[in-house]
Every structure is written in structure tokens, then in C-alpha cells.
Backbone bond lengths (Angstrom), bond angles and torsions (degrees), N, CA, C in turn:
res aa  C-N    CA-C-N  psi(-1)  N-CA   C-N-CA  omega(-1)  CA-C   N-CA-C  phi
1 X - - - 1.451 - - 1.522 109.07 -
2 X 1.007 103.22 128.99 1.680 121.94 167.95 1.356 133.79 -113.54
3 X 1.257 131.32 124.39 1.562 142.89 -155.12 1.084 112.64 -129.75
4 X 1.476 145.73 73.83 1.479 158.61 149.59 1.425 113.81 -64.27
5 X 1.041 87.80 131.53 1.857 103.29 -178.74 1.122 135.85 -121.74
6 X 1.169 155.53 93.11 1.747 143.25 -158.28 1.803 121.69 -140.98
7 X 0.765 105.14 155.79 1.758 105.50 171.84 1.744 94.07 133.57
8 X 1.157 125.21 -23.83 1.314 132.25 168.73 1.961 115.65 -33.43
9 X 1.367 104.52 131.31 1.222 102.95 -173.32 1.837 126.75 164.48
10 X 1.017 132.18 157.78 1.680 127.67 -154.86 1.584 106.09 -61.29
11 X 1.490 114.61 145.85 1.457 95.09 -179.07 2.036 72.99 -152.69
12 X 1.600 99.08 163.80 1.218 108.99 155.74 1.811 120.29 -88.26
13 X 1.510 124.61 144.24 1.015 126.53 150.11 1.575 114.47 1.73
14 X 1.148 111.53 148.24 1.234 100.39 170.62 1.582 129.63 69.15
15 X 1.371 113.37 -16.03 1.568 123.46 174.17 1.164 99.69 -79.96
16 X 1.886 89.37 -175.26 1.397 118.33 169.47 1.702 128.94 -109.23
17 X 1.208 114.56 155.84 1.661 104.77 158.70 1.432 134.00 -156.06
18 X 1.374 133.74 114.23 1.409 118.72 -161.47 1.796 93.64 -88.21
19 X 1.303 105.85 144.89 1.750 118.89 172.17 1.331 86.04 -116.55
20 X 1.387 101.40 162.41 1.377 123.02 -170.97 1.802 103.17 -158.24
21 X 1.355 107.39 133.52 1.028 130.23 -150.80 1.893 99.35 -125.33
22 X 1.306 113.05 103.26 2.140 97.01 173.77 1.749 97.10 -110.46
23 X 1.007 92.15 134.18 1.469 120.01 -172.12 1.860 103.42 -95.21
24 X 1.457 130.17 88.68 1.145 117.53 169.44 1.282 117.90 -87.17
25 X 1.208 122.68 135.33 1.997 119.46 175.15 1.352 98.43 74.58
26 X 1.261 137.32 36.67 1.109 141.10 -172.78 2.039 106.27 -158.65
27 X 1.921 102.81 121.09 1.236 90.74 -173.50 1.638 115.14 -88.74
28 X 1.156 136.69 81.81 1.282 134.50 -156.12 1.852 114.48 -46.85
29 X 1.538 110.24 -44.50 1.624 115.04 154.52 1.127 118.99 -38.41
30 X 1.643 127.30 -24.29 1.464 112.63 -177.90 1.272 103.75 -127.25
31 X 1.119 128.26 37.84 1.836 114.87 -173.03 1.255 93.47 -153.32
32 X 1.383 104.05 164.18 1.562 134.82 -170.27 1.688 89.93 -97.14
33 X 1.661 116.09 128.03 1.211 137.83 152.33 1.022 125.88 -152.16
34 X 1.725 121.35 163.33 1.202 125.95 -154.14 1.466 100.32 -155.42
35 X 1.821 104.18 170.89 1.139 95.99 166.47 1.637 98.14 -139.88
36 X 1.932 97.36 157.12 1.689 98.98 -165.33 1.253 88.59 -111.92
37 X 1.681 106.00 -169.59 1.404 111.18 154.32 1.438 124.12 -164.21
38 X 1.172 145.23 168.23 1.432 120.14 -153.41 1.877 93.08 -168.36
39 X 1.387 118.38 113.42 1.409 137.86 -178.28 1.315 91.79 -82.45
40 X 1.419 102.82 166.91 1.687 114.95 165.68 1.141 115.94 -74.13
41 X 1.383 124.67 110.71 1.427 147.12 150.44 1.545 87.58 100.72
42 X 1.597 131.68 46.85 1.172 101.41 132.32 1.816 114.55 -112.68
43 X 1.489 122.15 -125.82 1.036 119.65 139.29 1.487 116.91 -134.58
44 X 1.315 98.05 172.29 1.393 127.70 174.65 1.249 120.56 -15.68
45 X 1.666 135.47 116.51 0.976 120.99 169.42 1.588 144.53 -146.98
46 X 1.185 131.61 130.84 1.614 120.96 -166.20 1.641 114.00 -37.15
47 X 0.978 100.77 142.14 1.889 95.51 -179.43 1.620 98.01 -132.96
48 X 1.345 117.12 -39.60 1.258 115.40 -179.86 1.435 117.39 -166.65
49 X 1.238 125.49 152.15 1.927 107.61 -178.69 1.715 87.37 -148.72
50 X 1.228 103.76 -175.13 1.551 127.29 179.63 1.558 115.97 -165.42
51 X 0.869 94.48 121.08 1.964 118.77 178.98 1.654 118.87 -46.71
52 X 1.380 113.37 173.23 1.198 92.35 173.03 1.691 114.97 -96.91
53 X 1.508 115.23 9.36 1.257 139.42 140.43 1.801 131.36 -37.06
54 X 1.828 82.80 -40.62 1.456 92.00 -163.69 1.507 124.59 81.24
55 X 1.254 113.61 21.89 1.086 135.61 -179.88 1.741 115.17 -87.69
56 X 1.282 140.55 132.01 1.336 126.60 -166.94 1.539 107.28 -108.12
57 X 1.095 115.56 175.67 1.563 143.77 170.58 0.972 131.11 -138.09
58 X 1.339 138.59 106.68 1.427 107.89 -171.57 1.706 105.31 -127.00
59 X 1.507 138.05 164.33 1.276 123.43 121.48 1.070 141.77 4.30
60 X 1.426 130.52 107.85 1.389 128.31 168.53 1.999 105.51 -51.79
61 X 0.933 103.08 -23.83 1.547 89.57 -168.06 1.960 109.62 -89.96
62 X 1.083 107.83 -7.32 1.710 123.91 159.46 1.033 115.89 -98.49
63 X 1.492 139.98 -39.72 1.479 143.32 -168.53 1.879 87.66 -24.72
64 X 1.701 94.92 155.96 1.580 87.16 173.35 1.534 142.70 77.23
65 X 1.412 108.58 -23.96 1.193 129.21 -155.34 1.694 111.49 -124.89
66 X 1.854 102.32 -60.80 1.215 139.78 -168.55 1.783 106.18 -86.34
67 X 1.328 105.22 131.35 1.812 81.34 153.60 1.688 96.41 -150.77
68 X 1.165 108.02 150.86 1.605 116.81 175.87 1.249 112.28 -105.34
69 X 1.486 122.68 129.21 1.160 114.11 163.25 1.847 123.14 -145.51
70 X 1.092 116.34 161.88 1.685 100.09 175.13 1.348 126.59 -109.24
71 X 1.400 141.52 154.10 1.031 155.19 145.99 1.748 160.50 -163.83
72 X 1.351 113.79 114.38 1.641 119.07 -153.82 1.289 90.45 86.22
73 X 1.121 143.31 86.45 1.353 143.11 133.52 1.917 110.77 74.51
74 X 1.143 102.96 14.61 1.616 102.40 -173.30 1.577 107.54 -148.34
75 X 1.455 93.50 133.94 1.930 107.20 -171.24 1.688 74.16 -94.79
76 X 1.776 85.11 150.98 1.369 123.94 179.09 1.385 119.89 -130.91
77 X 1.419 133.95 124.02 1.462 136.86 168.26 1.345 109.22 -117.50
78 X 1.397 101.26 112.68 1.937 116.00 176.18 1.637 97.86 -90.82
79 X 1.319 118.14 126.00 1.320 112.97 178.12 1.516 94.50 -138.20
80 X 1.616 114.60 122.54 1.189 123.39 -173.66 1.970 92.86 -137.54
81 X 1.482 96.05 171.64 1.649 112.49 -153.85 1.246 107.43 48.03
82 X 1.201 135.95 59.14 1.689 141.60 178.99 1.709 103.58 -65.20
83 X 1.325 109.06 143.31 1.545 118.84 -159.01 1.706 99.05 -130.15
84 X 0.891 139.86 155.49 1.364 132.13 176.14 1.753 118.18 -75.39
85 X 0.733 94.29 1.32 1.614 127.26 -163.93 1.725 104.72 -80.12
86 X 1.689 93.63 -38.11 1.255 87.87 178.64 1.652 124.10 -132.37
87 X 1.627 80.70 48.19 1.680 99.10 157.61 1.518 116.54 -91.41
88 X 1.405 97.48 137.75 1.551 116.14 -153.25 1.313 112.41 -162.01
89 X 1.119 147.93 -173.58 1.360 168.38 150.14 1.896 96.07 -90.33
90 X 1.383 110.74 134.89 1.295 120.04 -168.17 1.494 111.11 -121.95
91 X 1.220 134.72 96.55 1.433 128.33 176.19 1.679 126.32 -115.78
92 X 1.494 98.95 157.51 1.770 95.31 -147.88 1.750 85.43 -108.25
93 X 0.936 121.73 128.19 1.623 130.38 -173.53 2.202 116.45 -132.76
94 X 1.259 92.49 129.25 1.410 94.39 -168.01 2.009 106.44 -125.41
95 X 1.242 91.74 -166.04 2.120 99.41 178.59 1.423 116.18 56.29
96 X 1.335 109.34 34.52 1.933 87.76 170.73 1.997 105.96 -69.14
97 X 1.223 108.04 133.97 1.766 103.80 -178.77 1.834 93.89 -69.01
98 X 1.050 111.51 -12.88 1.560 109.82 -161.00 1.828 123.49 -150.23
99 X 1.333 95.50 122.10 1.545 90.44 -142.08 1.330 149.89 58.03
100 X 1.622 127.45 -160.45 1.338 118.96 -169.17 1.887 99.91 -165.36
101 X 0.748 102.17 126.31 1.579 94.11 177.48 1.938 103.08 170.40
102 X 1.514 93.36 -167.96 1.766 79.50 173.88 1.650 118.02 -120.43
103 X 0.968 86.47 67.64 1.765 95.57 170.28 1.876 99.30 -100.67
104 X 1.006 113.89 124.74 1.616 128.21 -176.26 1.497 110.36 -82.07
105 X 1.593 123.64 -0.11 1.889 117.78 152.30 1.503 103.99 -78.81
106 X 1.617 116.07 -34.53 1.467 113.92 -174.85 1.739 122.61 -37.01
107 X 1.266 106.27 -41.27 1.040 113.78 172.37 1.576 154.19 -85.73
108 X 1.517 160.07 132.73 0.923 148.34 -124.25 1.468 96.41 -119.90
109 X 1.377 109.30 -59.94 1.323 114.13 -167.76 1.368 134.29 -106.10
110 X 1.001 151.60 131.42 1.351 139.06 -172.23 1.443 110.48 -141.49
111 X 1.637 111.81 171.24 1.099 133.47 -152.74 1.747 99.43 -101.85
112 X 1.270 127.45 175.87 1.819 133.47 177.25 1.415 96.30 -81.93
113 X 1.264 131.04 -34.66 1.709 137.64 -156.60 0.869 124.52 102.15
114 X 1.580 128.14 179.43 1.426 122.17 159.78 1.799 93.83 -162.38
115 X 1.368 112.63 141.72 1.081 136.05 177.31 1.391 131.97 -78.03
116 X 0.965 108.33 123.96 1.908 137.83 -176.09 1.292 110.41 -114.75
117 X 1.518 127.54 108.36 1.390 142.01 144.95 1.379 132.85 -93.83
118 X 1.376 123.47 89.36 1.299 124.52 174.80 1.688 119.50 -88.24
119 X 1.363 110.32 119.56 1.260 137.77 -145.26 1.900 83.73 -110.15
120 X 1.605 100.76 142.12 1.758 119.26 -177.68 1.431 116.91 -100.70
């Protein structure tokens, strides 16, 4: 399984940004994925996932803002009213054998990242 990620990149406050996530060896229609994210010097963290339902989860600190969704083989994160808050390193993570949610052991596989700077 392979997890590439891109669309990451500087935005002002207040923008938008679609990430995009390609899932190789991986059936995205049937699996639980998500996406985390992790600033300098904190840790790791759930931001949003989707079932193999297609059902979402998100962060209290995106609710509203964020939405995840999939399609043709590639997870997607629309993140609009962007806050500086949630500049981070962005990674696209898939395979929990069990459940779906954002706990960061859940998962098997993950992506290199891709970078988000929200500027004030």
C-alpha cells in the first residue's frame, strides 16, 4: 500500500484548501481513512477520517470548517475558513483491521505528508 499526498501549501487566514490523498494497493471504497496532522513540537493528530461507509469524523477543532470525503481511488480534505492554528504537516493514513476513527495506533499505513501554512 501506498499513500501520496499533495495540494498542501501557503494560504492566508481565512482561505481555502483541497488535499488530496492517492491511495495505491489500497481500496479507498472499502476502507477506513483519515487524515492527521502534526505542528512542530506537538504530536500527532486525528483531524478527520471516513468509514468504509463513507461516513465522517472529524475534530472538534475543524467540525464546520473541514470535510473529508472520497472518490476514484483518492481521499480528499476540503478545508475552508483556514485559521493559523491549523498549520501543520498533513498526513493521509489508511488499514485500521478494526474500526475507524482518529486514534493514530488505529492505523497501519501512512502517507510522507504534505504541508499547510496558514498565514494572519
Amino acid at each position: 500500500v501506498h499513500l501520496e499526498e499533495s495540494g498542501g501549501e501557503s494560504v492566508q487566514a481565512g482561505g481555502s484548501l483541497r488535499l488530496s490523498c492517492v491511495a495505491s494497493g489500497y481500496g479507498t471504497s472499502g476502507g477506513c481513512m483519515a487524515w492527521f496532522r502534526q505542528a512542530p513540537g506537538k504530536e500527532r493528530e486525528g483531524v478527520a477520517s471516513s468509514d468504509s461507509d463513507d461516513r465522517p469524523t472529524y475534530a472538534d477543532s475543524v467540525k464546520g470548517r473541514f470535510a473529508i470525503f472520497k472518490d476514484n481511488g483518492t481521499l480528499y480534505l476540503q478545508m475552508n475558513e483556514m485559521k493559523p492554528e491549523d498549520t501543520a504537516m498533513y498526513y493521509c493514513a489508511a488499514g485500521p483491521e478494526v474500526g475507524c476513527g482518529l486514534g493514530v495506533p488505529l492505523y497501519t499505513y501512512w502517507g510522507r505528508g504534505t504541508q499547510v501554512t496558514v498565514s494572519s
